[in-house]
C-alpha positions in Angstrom: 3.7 -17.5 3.0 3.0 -16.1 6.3 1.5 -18.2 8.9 0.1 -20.9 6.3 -1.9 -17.9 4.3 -0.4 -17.5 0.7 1.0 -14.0 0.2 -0.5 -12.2 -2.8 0.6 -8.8 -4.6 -2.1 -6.3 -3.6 -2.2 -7.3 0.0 -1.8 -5.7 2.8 1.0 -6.4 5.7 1.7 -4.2 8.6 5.5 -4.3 9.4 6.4 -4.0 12.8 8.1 -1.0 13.1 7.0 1.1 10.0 3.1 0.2 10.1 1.0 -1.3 6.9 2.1 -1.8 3.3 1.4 -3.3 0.1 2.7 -6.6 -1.1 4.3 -5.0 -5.0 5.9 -8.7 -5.8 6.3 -12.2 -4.9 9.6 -14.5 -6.0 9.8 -17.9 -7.1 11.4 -18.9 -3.3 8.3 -17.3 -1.7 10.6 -13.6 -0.8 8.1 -10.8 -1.5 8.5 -6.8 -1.3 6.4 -4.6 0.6 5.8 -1.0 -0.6 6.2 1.4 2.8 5.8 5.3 2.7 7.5 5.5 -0.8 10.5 2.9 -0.3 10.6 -0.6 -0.7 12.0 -3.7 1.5 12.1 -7.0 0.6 11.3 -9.6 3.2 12.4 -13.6 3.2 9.3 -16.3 3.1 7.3 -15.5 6.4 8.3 -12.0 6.7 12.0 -12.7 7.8 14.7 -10.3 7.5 18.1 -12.3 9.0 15.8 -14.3 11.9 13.8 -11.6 12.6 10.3 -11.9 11.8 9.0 -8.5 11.1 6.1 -9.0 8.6 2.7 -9.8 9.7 -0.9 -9.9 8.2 -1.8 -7.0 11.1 -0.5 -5.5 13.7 0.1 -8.1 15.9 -0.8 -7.4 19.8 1.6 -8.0 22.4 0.5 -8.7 26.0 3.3 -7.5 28.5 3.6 -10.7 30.8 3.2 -10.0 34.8 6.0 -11.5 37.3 3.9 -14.0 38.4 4.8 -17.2 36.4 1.8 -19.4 37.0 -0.6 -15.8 36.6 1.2 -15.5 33.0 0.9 -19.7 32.0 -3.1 -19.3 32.6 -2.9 -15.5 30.2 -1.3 -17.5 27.7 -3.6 -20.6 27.9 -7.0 -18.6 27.9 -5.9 -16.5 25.0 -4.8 -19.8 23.0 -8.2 -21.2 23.9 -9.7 -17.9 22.9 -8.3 -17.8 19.4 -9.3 -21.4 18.5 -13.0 -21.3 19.4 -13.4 -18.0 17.6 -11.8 -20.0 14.6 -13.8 -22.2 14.7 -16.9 -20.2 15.2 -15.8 -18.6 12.0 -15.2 -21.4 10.3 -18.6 -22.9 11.3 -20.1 -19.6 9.5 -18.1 -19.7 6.2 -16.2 -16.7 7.8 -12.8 -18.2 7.1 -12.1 -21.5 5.2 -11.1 -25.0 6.7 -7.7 -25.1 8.2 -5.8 -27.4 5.8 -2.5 -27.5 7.8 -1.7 -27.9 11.2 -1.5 -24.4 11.9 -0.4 -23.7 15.4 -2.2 -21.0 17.0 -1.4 -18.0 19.1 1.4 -19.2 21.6 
C-alpha cells in the first residue's frame, strides 16, 4: 500500500532519488519491487526502506519553508485546504473514487 491506494504490478512509482519505475511484484506482507534503470530494489509496505520512506505514486513536491514561522503555518494550511477541495471536486466528478479510509491529507 502506499498512502491507502493498493500497489499493483504494472504501476508506476517514482523513487525519490532515482526517478519513476515499475512495480515487477508484490509479497504476501504488502513488500513490493520496483524495476529502476535495469536493477531492482525492493521496498517495505508504503515504500520504506529502514524508516525512510522513499517510494511515492509521483514525484512528490517539496516547498522550502521561509523563516517566518506564522508565514510557513498559513503555506501549510492553504495547501492542506487546497488538496482537499480539489478531492473533492474530483470526487464529485467521478474523477477519483470515495475515500474509504481516513486518509490524512498533505501535511
Amino acid at each position: 500500500m502506499l498512502d491507502n491506494e493498493e500497489v499493483n504490478i504494472g504501476d508506476a512509482v517514482f523513487v525519490l532519488g532515482l526517478g519513476y519505475g515499475t512495480v515487477t511484484s508484490i509479497s504476501a506482507d504488502g513488500s513490493f519491487r520496483v524495476k529502476l534503470k535495469g536493477a531492482v530494489q525492493e521496498f517495505r509496505n508504503g515504500g520504506y526502506i529502514g524508516s525512510v520512506r522513499k517510494v511515492f505514486w509521483h514525484d512528490p513536491v517539496f516547498i522550502v519553508p521561509p523563516k517566518n514561522a506564522s508565514l510557513w503555518a498559513t503555506v501549510k494550511e492553504q495547501t492542506k485546504y487546497n488538496y482537499d477541495l480539489i478531492r473533492k471536486i474530483l470526487r464529485a466528478g467521478g474523477v477519483i473514487p470515495e475515500d474509504t479510509s481516513n486518509e490524512s491529507s498533505a501535511e
